[in-house]
N, C-alpha and C positions, 0 to 999 in steps of 0.2 A: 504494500500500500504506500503512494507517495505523498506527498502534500509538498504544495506551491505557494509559498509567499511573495506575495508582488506590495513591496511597502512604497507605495508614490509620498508626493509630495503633502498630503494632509491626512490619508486613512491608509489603510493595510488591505486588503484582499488576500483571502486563503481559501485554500481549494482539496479537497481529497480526490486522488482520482484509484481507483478497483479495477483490475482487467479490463484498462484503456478505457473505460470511462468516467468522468463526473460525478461522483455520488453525493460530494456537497461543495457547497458556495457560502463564503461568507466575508461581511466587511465588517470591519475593526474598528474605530477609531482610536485617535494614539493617547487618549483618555484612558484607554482604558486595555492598551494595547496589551501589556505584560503578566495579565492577569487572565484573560479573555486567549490569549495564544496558548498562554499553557495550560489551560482547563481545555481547551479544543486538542489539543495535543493527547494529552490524556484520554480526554475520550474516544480521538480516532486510532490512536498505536499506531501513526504509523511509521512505516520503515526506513526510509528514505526520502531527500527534503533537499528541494532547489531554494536558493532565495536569489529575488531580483529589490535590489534596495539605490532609490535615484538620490540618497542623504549620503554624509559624507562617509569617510571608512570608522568615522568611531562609531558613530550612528549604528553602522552596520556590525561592526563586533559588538557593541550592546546585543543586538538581535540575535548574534551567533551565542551570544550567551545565555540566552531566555530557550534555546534549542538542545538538547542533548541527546542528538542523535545526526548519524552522519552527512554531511550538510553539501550539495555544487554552488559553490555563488556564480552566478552569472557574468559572464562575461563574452567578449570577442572572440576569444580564443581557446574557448570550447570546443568540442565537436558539435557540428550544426548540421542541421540537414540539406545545408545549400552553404555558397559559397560566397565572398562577399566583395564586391568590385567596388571600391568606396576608397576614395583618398586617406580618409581620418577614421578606419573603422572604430579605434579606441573612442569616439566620441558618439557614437551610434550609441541614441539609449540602449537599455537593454528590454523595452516594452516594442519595441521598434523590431530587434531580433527575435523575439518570442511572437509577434505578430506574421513573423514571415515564417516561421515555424511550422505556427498552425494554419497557415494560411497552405501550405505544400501538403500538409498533414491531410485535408479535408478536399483538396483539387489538386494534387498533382504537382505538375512540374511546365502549367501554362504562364502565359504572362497575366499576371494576380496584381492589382492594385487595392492594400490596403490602407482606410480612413480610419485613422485613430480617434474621438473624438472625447477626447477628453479636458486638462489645465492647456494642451495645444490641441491643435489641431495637425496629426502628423500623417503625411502622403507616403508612404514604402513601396515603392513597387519592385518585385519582383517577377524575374523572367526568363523561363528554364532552370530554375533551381538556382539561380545567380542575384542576389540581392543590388540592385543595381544604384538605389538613393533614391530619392525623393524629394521631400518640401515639410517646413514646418511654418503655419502661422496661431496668431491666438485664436484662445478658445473662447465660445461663450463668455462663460465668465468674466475671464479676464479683458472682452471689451467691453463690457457695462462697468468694470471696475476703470479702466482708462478713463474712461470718456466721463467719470466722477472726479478722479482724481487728478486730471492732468487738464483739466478748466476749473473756471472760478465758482461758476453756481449751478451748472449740470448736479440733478442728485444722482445718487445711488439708485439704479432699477435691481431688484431681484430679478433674476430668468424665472421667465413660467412655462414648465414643459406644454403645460394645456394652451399656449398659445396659438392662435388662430391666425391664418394668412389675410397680411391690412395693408394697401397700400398707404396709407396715410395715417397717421393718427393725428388727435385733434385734445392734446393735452403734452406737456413736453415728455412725461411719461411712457406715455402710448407711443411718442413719435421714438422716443432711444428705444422702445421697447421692438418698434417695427423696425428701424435703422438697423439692431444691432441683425435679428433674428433674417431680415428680409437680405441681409447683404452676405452673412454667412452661409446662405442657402444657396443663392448665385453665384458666391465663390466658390461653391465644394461643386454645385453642378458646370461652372464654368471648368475644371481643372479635370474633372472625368469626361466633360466632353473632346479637353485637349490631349488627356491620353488615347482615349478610342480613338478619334483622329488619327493618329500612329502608331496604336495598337485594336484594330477591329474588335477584334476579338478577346478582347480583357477580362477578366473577370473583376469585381468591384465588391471588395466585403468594406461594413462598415462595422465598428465597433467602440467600445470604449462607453465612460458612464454617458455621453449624451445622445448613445446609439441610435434608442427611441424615438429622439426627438428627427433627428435625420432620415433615421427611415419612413417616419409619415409623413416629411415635408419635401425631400428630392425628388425631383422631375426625374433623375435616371434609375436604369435599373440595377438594382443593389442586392448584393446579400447582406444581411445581417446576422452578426454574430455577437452577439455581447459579451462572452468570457473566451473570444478569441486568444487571450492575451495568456490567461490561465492554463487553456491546453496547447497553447504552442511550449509554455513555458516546461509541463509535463511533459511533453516531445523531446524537450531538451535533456531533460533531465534521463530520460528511458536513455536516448543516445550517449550518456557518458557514461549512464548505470548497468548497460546491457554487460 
């Protein structure tokens, strides 16, 4: 039995996977991280343990130490199931690797473009089993936080997953709320229109926590996968533990 820790930038993700599949999912936050990991731990036994940690390395030996059991940290220079054509592979998240993981795991070895969509918004494409690079811009979030914090009297909008397609809004609210959601929409379908362009035949997974919201508002056609990230990361780990 393995288990997959993906610690991002504000919560944890942990995952069991049983004869290649999934048997549980769950998020953490760092409230309540070291207490909540090792009861999950204990209740699942299990035997072997990837971690993907984007905080720094002390960060990350804290977490090897809340662990006692035999641990792959993640990295570049793993055994991967593709290969990777990138100038600065060391700079390649490792959410980024685990997405093109599972992304080979679940289709093969065609030209795969995966949408991350989470604090970024991260473009991977992959092509014949060759990880080739991509694109990162921000996420949600973080342009309704801009557009607060980097003018004088813009407020703060929350995102509303339940939002509905407006060309206008008619309160400044409404308008950041349409600006931010109306313009990230057109970006991500702008950007799979310029890969298909020069790859026909692409395939296009979306993932990541604002997956939902992308897959009922893109014009193109998508897969969805929302814990892409967790069984590529599993993949990874099968490949250094086989």
């Amino acid at each position: 039995m393995q288990i997959a820790i993906d610690r991002g930038n504000t919560q944890t993700k942990v995952s069991i996977q049983q004869d290649g599949k999934l048997t549980d999912f769950r998020v953490i936050s760092d409230d309540g991280l070291e207490k909540e990991l090792g009861d999950y731990i204990r209740q699942h036994h299990p035997t072997q343990c990837i971690i993907s940690d984007v905080r720094s390395k002390e960060d990350s030996q804290k977490l090897l130490q809340l662990i006692s059991l035999p641990c792959v940290v993640m990295s570049h220079q793993l055994h991967l199931p593709f290969s990777i054509s990138y100038q600065t592979p060391e700079t390649l998240g490792h959410d980024r690797l685990a997405n093109a993981a599972g992304a080979i795991l679940r289709f093969g070895d065609p030209e795969i473009l995966v949408i991350d969509c989470g604090t970024c918004i991260t473009y991977t494409f992959v092509e014949r089993l060759v990880l080739r690079g991509g694109s990162i811009s921000p996420g949600i979030g973080m342009r309704f936080k801009a557009l607060h914090e980097h003018t004088g009297r813009l407020p703060h909008v929350e995102f509303v997953e339940s939002w509905q397609p407006k060309l206008m809004g008619s309160t400044t609210e409404e308008s950041i709320h349409t600006g931010v959601a109306q313009g990230i929409l057109a970006e991500t379908d702008g950007m799979i229109e310029l890969y298909r362009a020069q790859f026909p035949q692409i395939i296009v997974i979306v993932t990541g926590g604002d997956a939902s919201f992308f897959e009922k508002h893109l014009k193109s056609s998508i897969f969805a996968a929302p814990q892409l990230t967790q069984e590529g990361l599993h993949e990874i780990l099968r490949f250094n533990c086989a």
